[in-house]
TORDO-996347 format. One record per residue (C-alpha): x, y, z; residue in one letter. Coordinates in steps of 0.05 Angstrom, whole numbers, padded with zeros to 5 digits, always signed. Layout:
XYZA/...
END
This chain:
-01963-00932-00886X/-01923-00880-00925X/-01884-00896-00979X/-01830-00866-00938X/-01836-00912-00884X/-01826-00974-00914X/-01749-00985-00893X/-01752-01058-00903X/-01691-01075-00932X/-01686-01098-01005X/-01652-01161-00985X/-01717-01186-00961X/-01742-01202-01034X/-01742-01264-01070X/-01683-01264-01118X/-01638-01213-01091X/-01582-01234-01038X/-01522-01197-01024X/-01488-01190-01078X/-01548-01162-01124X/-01561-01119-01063X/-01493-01087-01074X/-01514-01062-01141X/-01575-01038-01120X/-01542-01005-01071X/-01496-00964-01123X/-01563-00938-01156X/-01580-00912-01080X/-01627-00964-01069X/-01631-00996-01000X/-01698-01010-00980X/-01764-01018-01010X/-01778-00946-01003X/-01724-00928-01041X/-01733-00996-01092X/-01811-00961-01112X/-01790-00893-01110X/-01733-00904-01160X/-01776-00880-01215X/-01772-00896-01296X/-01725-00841-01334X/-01774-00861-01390X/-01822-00922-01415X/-01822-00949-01483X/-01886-00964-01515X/-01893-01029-01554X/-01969-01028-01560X/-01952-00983-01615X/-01913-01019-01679X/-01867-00976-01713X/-01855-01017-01791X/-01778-01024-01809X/-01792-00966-01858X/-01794-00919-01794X/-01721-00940-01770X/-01690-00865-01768X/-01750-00844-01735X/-01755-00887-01672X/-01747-00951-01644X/-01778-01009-01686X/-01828-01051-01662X/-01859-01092-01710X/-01888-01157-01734X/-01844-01198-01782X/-01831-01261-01815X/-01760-01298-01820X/-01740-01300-01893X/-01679-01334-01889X/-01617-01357-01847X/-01548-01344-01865X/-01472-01346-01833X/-01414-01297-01833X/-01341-01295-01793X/-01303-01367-01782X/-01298-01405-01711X/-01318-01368-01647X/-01333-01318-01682X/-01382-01342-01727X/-01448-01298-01727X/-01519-01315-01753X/-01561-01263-01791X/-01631-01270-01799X/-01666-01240-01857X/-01734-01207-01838X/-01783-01167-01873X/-01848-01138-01845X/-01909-01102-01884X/-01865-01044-01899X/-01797-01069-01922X/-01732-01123-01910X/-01687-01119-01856X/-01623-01159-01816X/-01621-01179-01746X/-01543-01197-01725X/-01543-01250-01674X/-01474-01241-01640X/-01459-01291-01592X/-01528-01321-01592X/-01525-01382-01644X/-01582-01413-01614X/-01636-01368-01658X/-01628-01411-01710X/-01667-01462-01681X/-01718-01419-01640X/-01735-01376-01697X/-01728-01418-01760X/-01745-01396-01829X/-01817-01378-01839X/-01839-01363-01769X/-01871-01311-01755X/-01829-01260-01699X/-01855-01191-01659X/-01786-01160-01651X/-01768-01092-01628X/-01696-01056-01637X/-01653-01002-01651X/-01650-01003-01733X/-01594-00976-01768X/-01571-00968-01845X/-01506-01009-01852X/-01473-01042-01912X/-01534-01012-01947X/-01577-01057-01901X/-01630-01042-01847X/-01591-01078-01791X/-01603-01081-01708X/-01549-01123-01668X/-01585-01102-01612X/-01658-01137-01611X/-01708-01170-01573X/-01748-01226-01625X/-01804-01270-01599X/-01830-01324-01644X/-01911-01316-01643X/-01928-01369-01695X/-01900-01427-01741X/-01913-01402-01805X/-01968-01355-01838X/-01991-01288-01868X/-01974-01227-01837X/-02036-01192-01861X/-02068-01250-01810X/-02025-01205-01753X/-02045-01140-01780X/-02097-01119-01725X/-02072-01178-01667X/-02046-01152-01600X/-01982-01200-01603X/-01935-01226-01545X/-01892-01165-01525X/-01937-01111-01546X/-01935-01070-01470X/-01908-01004-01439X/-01853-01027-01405X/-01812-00975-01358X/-01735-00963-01370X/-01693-00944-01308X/-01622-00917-01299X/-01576-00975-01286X/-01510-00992-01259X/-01454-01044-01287X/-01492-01109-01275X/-01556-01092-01266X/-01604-01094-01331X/-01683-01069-01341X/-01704-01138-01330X/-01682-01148-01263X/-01701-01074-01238X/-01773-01095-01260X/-01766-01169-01227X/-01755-01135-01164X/-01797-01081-01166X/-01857-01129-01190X/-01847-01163-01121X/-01846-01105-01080X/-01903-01074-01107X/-01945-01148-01098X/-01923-01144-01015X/-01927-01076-01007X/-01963-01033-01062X/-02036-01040-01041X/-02014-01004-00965X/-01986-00949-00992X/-02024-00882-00960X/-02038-00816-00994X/-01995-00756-00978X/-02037-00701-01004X/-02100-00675-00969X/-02161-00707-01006X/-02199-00645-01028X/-02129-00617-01053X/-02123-00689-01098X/-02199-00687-01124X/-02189-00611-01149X/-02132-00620-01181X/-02154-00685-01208X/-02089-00726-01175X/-02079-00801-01168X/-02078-00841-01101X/-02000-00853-01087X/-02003-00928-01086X/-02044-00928-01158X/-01986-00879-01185X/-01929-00917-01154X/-01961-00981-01190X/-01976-00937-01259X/-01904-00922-01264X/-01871-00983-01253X/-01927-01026-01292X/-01970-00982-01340X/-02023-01012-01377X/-02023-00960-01424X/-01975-00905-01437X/-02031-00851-01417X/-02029-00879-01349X/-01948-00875-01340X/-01956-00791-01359X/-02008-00790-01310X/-01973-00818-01251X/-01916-00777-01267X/-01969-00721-01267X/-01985-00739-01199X/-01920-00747-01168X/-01890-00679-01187X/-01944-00647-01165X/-01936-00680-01103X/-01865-00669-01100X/-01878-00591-01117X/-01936-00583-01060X/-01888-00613-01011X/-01841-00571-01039X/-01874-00506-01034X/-01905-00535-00959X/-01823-00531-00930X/-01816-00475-00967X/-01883-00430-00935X/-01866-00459-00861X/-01796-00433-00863X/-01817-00367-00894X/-01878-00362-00824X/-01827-00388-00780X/-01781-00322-00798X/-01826-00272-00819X/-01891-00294-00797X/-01924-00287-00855X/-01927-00324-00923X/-01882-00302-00985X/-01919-00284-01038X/-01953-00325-01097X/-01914-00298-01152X/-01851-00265-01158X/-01865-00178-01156X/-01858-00140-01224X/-01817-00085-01218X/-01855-00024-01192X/-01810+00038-01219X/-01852+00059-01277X/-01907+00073-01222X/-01866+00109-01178X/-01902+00183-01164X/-01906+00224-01106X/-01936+00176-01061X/-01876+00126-01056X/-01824+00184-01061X/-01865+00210-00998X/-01865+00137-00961X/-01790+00125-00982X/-01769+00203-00945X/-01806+00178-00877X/-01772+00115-00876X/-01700+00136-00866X/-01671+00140-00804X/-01616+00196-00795X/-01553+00173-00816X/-01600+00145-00885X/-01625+00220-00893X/-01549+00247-00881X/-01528+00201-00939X/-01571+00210-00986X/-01571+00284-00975X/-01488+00272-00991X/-01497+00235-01056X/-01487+00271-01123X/-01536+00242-01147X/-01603+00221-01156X/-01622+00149-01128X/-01666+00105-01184X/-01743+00098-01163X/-01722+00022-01158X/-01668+00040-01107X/-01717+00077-01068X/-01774+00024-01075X/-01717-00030-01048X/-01694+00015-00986X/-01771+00025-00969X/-01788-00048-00965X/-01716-00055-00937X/-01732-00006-00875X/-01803-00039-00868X/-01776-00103-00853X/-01724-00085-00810X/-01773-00042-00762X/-01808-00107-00758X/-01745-00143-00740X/-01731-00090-00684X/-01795-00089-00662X/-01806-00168-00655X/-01743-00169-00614X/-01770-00120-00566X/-01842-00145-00558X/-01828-00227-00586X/-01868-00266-00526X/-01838-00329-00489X/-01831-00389-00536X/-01841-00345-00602X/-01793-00350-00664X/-01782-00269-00675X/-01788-00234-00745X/-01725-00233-00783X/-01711-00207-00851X/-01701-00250-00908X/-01698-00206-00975X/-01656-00218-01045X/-01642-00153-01089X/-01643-00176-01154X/-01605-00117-01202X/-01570-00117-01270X/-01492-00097-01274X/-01486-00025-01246X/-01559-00020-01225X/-01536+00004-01141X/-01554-00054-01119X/-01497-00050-01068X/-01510+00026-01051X/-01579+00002-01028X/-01545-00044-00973X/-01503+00009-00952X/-01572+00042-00934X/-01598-00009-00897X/-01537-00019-00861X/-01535+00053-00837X/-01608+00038-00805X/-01581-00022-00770X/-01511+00029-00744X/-01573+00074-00723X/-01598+00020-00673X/-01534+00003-00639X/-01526-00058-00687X/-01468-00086-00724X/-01472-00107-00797X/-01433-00160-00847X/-01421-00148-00913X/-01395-00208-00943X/-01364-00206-01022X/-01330-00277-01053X/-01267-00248-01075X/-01215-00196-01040X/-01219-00152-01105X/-01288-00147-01095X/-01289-00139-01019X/-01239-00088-01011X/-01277-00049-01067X/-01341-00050-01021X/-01293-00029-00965X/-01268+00030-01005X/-01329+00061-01029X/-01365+00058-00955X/-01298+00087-00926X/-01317+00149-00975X/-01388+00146-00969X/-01407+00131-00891X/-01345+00143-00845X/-01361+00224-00854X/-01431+00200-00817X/-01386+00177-00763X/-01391+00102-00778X/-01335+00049-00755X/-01308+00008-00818X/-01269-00049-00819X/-01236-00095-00878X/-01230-00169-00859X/-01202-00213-00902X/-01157-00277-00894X/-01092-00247-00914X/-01094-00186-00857X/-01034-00202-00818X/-01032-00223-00746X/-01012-00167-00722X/-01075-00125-00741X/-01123-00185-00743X/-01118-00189-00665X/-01140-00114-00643X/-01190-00114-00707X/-01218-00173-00685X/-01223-00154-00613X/-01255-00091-00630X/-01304-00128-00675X/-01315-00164-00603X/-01329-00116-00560X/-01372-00078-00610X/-01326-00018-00633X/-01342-00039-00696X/-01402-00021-00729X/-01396-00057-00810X/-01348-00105-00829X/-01340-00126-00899X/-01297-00178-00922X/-01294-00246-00947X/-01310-00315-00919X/-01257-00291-00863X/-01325-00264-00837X/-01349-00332-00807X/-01278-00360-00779X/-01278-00397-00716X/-01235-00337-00687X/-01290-00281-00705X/-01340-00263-00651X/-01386-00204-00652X/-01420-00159-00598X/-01484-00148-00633X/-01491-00176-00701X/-01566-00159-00733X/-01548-00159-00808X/-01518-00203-00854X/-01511-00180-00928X/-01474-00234-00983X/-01460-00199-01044X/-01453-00247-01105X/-01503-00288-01065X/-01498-00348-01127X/-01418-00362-01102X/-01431-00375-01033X/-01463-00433-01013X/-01523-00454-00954X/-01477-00479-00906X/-01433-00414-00912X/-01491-00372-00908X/-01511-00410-00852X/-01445-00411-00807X/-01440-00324-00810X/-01529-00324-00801X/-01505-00373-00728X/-01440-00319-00718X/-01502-00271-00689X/-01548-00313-00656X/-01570-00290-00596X/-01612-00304-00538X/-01663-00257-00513X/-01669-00249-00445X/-01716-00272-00407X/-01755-00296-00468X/-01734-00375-00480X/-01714-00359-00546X/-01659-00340-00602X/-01652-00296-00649X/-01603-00292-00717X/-01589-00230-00760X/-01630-00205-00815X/-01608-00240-00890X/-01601-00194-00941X/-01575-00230-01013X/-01549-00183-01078X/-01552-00216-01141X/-01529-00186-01211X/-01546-00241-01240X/-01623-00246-01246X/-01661-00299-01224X/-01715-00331-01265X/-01785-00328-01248X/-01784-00406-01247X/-01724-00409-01196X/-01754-00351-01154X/-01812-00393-01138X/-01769-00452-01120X/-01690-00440-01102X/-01717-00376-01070X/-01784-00383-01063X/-01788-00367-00985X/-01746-00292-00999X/-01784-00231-01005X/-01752-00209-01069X/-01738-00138-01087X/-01722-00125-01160X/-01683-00057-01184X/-01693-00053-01261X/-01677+00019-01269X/-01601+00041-01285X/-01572+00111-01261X/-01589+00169-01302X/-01538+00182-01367X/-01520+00113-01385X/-01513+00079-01454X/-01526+00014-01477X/-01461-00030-01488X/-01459-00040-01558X/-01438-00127-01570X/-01404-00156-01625X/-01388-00221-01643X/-01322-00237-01674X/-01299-00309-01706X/-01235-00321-01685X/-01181-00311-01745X/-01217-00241-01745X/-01177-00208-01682X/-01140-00157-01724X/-01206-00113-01737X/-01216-00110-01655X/-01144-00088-01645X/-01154-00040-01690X/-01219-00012-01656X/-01194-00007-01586X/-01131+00021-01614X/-01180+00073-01639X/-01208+00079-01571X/-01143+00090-01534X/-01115+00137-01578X/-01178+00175-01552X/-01157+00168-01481X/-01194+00114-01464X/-01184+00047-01427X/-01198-00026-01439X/-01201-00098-01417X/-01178-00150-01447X/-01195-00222-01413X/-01180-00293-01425X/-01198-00359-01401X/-01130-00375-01377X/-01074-00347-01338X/-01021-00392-01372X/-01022-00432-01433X/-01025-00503-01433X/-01035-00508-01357X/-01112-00532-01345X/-01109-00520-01262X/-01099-00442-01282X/-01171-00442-01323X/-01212-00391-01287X/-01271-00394-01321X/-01293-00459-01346X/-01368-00465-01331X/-01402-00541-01353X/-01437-00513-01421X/-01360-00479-01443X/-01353-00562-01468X/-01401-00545-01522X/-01353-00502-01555X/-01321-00558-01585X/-01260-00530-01561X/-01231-00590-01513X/-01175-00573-01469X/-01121-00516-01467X/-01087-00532-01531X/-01089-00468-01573X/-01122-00426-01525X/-01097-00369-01504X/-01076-00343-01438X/-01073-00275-01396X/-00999-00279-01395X/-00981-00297-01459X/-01033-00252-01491X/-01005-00202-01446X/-00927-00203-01472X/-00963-00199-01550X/-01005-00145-01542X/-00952-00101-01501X/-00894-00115-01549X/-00934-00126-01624X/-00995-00098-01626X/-00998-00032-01571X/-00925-00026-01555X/-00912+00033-01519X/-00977+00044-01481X/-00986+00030-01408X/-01016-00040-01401X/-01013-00093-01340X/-01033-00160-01324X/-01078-00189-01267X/-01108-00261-01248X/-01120-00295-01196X/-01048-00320-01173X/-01029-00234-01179X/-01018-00225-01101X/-01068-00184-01063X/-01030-00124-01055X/-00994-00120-01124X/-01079-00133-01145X/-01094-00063-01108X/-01038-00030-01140X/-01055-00049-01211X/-01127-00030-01207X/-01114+00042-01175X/-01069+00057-01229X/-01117+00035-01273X/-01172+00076-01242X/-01133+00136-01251X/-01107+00132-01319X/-01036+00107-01306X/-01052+00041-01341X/-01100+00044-01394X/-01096-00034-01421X/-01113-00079-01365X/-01104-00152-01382X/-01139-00207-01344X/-01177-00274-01332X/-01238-00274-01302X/-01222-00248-01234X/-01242-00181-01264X/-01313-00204-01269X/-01333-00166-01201X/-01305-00111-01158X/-01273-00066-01208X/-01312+00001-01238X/-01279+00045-01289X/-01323+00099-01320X/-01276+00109-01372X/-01260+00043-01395X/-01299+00034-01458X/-01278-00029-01496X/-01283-00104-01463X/-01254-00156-01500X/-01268-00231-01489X/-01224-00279-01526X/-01252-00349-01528X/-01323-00325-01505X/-01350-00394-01525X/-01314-00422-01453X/-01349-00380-01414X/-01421-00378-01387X/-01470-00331-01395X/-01477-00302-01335X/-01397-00290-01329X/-01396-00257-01408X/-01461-00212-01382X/-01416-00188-01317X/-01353-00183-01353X/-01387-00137-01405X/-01413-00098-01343X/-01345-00077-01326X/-01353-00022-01384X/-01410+00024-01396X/-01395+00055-01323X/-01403+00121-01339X/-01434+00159-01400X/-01384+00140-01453X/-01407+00094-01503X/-01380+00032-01489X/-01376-00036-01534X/-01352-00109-01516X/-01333-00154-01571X/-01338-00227-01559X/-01291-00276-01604X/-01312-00343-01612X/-01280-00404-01635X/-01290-00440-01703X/-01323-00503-01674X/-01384-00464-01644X/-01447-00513-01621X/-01524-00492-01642X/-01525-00475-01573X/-01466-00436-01568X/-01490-00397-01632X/-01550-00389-01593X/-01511-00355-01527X/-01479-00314-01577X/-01548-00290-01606X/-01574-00277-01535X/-01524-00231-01513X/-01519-00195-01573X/-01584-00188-01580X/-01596-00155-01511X/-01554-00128-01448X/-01617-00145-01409X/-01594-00185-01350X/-01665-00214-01337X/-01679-00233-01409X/-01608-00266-01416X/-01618-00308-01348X/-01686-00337-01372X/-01649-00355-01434X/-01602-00388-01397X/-01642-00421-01357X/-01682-00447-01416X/-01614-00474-01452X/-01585-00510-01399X/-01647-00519-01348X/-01648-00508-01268X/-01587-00558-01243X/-01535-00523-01284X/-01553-00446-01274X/-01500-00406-01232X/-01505-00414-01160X/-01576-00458-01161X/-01542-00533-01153X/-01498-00503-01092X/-01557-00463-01061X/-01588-00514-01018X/-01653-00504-01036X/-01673-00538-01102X/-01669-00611-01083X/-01728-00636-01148X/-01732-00706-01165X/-01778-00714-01218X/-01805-00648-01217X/-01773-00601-01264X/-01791-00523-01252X/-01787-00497-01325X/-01823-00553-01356X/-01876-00563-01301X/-01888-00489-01287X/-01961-00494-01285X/-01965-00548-01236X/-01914-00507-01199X/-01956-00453-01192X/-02018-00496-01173X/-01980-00535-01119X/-01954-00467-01089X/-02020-00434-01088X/-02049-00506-01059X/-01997-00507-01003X/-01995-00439-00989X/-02072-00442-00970X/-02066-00501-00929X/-02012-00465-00884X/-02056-00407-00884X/-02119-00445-00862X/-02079-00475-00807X/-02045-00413-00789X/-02118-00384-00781X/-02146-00451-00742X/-02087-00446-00687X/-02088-00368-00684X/-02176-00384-00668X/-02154-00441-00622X/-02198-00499-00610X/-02269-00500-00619X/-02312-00492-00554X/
END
């Protein structure tokens, strides 16, 4: 039997009735399954003493004799303290609330105890101690080399308010004598001798009851490969059921350095007409990695159109399933607007959906300019269209008089129907989560005729915010993943500085500097209004290391706004935008500041995306130290648009972490988006990077993909191979 299977309920052991049930059942524990597969966070290993000497260091775990008894506090709250001392030095063990150690370990015994030492009242004290009396009286040098009572690995497990260790382990012991030896294997046998993995019921048993700590770390070993393999297994079956083929091993290396004659020849015969009329419109030259990403772009969807045609009765057709992965300003977005036009050339309708208006009706903007001259039929959909033009746009989206939509989750209301949906692109894929993604992929499925079978639109994700290797082969590990690493041709590096904050005045004066020589500027803050916490608009989970706590003395958009306006650039054009600015007051701001009529623009964090000023030159970021990484890396990709040199200064607070500092370093260090996202990812690990916890796909127990990454990469080769073997086996059919 599986471990899996096992859905015995708990209750059914010795020792735990209802109420004990209840508390395992706030730990998620319900049945045995769930009782063995609740794994150790960590084990602690008393075969090895640590001396009294070694306190600071670790735990202590020692042999010791009693060297005296004494009394402090009066009445109830009388405490004992025993005096100990060990090979290495002298130490106190403060019996609250358990008087009864004066007779169970008298003066002279001999004790193994194990606690958490610390120096107080200039003694080596542990209130918190587990003492076992192992003789009467002797040496200790006669204990020097003994294995004592006590001296195991034992396992220590998360807990809930009224469960301890000791009952986890109890119960856990039980289970594993009724059902432990039954447990099956769940890897294929040659995979488990190659890789040199444990049988699951030995490395259930291993990490609950360890003879030795070597066997815990090689259970664990075990497990997350297992975990991985099965990991990798769901994610190669999803990417054959949609693509028919396997992802690849490793994530691709971007390809632009090689990029000759050959692949400029192979991009020119991919585009279809209204492609070749665009780019033949564009004043300028597309990057070899925007070229590369439309070729494998038009590839896959000539497969998509061609598995609709010919897909046979019963068959899943091809569908594309592709991430662009770009830094800030790399045309990541100009790249979709080719593959849409390939799509409009087909008869098909396309989605472009963005997370926020601003950003949206940016996209809506720039395709109005770029693709209606080619004859193509643009619409803006967002939730704040009024009912009067929502009803003939959406009927028109209906009855397919509309060939690209873009908006914002509007896209996938109840109310929105299309005639003839085929691609879906989510810009800002990290803000959107599976279930989204999911309800506007079912908004074009389709039934083929005649064919028994359904059909969704092609998934195309933008990200400008890189995804680390690690992640790629796990949160997206079933994506073909297209990487444009080249930026457009006359662009300078942003140049980042880091100011303590007390130091403001010195920015001032450098954007003042900057304006004076017609220039523009952000300036952005963490808050719209001071002292109001619901109006915090960027607050990511590592801005707590800042030390700042809370909104006192942090300033806000509006207030910041009123200071610089009146003290510090009175008399030169400035405005102020957030997220509660309404949506149309929001377009007016930004096209005056586009053109030149406003050349401050204050803000909170809704500037991140959607706005693109080639002559803005200076970003400012007060309290940079409550924002994340990935935000500070887009915000500073709001300047260095066009070929002016551009700088962003980021002002920190005085209470600054180690790992702040180090955020700090990073981005000054380098406006590489890729370089800054593994650093991120290293500083704060997979469950906390943008958009990876909502995603839907990295659902890891014990596995973890940074520190495992070679197992990761074994387990993905291992299950990749299976799935091709049996891909080849059913394609052969069955042996005569």
């Amino acid at each position: 039997m599986k471990l899996k299977e096992i859905e015995t309920p708990i209750s059914t052991l010795s020792g735990i009735g209802p109420a004990k049930a209840r508390l395992f059942a706030n730990l998620g524990i319900y049945t045995i399954a769930d009782l063995l597969g609740y794994y150790p966070k960590d084990w602690e290993d008393r075969t090895q003493r640590t001396p009294l000497s070694q306190f600071r260091e670790k735990k202590v775990h020692t042999i010791a004799a009693i060297t005296g008894h004494s009394w402090f506090g009066y009445g109830k709250m009388r405490t004992l303290k025993i005096s100990i001392a060990d090979s290495s030095g002298r130490g106190e063990l403060v019996a609250f609330n358990r008087p009864f150690l004066e007779k169970t370990l008298p003066v002279g015994s001999i004790i193994a105890v194990t606690g958490q030492f610390s120096l107080r009242y200039n003694q080596i004290q542990s209130s918190s101690f587990e003492a076992e009396k192992i003789a009467d009286s002797g040496s200790l040098q006669d204990w020097q080399d003994k294995r004592v009572p006590g001296s195991q690995v034992l396992p220590i497990y998360s807990l809930t308010a009224g469960l301890t260790n000791g009952q986890i382990r109890q119960a856990i012991k039980r289970a594993l004598q009724e059902y432990g030896r039954g447990i099956e294997d769940e890897l294929p046998a040659e995979v488990m001798e190659r890789r040199g993995i444990m049988g699951k019921a030995r490395a259930i048993a291993a990490m609950h009851q360890p003879r030795q700590l070597s066997d815990a770390l090689e259970a664990k070993r075990s497990l997350i490969y297992e975990e991985l393999y099965h990991f990798q297994l769901a994610i190669g079956g999803r990417a054959l059921l949609h693509k028919g083929r396997l992802p690849e091993l490793e994530p691709p290396e971007p390809q632009e350095a090689s990029f000759g004659p050959e692949q400029e020849a192979a991009f020119l015969e991919s585009l279809s007409p209204r492609q070749k009329m665009l780019l033949d419109t564009l004043p300028f030259q597309l990057t070899p990695g925007q070229k590369l990403c439309i070729t494998d772009m038009n590839r896959d969807l000539d497969h998509c159109e061609e598995s609709r045609c010919k897909v046979a009765v019963g068959q899943q057709p091809f569908t594309m399933a592709r991430l662009v992965q770009g830094d800030v300003g790399s045309g990541k977005t100009l790249a979709a607007f080719f593959a849409c036009l390939r799509i409009v050339d087909w008869g098909g309708q396309c989605a472009l959906m963005a997370p926020t208006e601003l950003l949206a009706r940016q996209h809506a903007e720039n395709a109005a300019k770029m693709l209606e001259p080619m004859a193509v039929r643009l619409a803006y959909l967002t939730g704040n269209i009024k009912a009067a033009n929502r009803g003939p746009l959406l009927n028109a989206l209906a009855a397919g008089s509309i060939d690209i939509v873009i908006g914002t989750h509007a896209l996938f209301s109840k109310n929105v129907q299309y005639a003839n949906l085929h691609l879906v692109i989510i810009d800002e894929q990290h803000r959107f989560g599976v279930l989204q993604r999911n309800a506007i992929l079912e908004k074009g499925r389709q039934k083929i005729p005649e064919k028994e079978v359904y059909t969704v639109p092609s998934l195309l994700m933008l990200s400008a915010t890189p995804i680390p290797r690690t992640l790629a082969l796990t949160a997206f590990g079933d994506l073909d993943i297209s990487i444009i690493k080249s930026m457009p041709t006359g662009r300078l590096p942003i140049k980042t500085y880091l100011t303590r904050m007390g130091n403001e005045t010195n920015v001032y004066q450098f954007v003042w500097r900057e304006i004076q020589a017609g220039h523009q500027a952000y300036f952005v803050y963490p808050l719209i209004e001071e002292m109001q916490e619901d109006s915090t608009e960027a607050m990511p989970a590592e801005a707590t290391e800042s030390g700042t706590g809370g909104s006192s003395g942090i300033k806000s958009a509006q207030d910041m706004y009123h200071y610089l306006s009146r003290q510090v650039y009175p008399g030169v054009p400035m405005a102020v935008i957030h997220s509660r600015t309404e949506e149309a007051e929001q377009h007016r701001i930004l096209e005056e500041f586009r053109s030149g009529k406003i050349q401050i623009l204050v803000a909170t964090s809704v500037v991140e995306v959607g706005v693109d000023v080639a002559n803005a030159t200076c970003m400012v970021i007060e309290h940079a130290d409550r924002f994340g990484m990935a935000a500070l890396h887009q915000l500073r990709g709001r300047v260095g648009r066009g070929s002016l040199q551009s700088h962003c200064f980021l002002i920190y607070g005085n209470n600054l972490t180690d790992t702040g500092k180090e955020r700090m370093r990073v981005l000054r260090e380098t406006t590489d988006g890729f370089v800054i996202a593994e650093e991120d990812l290293k500083l704060r690990g997979p469950g906390e990077v943008s958009g990876i916890q909502q995603s839907g796909y990295l659902t890891l127990g014990l596995a973890d993909p940074i520190r495992d990454k070679e197992l990761l990469e074994l387990a993905r080769k291992d299950a990749f191979q299976y799935l091709e073997d049996r891909s080849k086996t059913k394609k052969q059919g069955p042996s005569p």
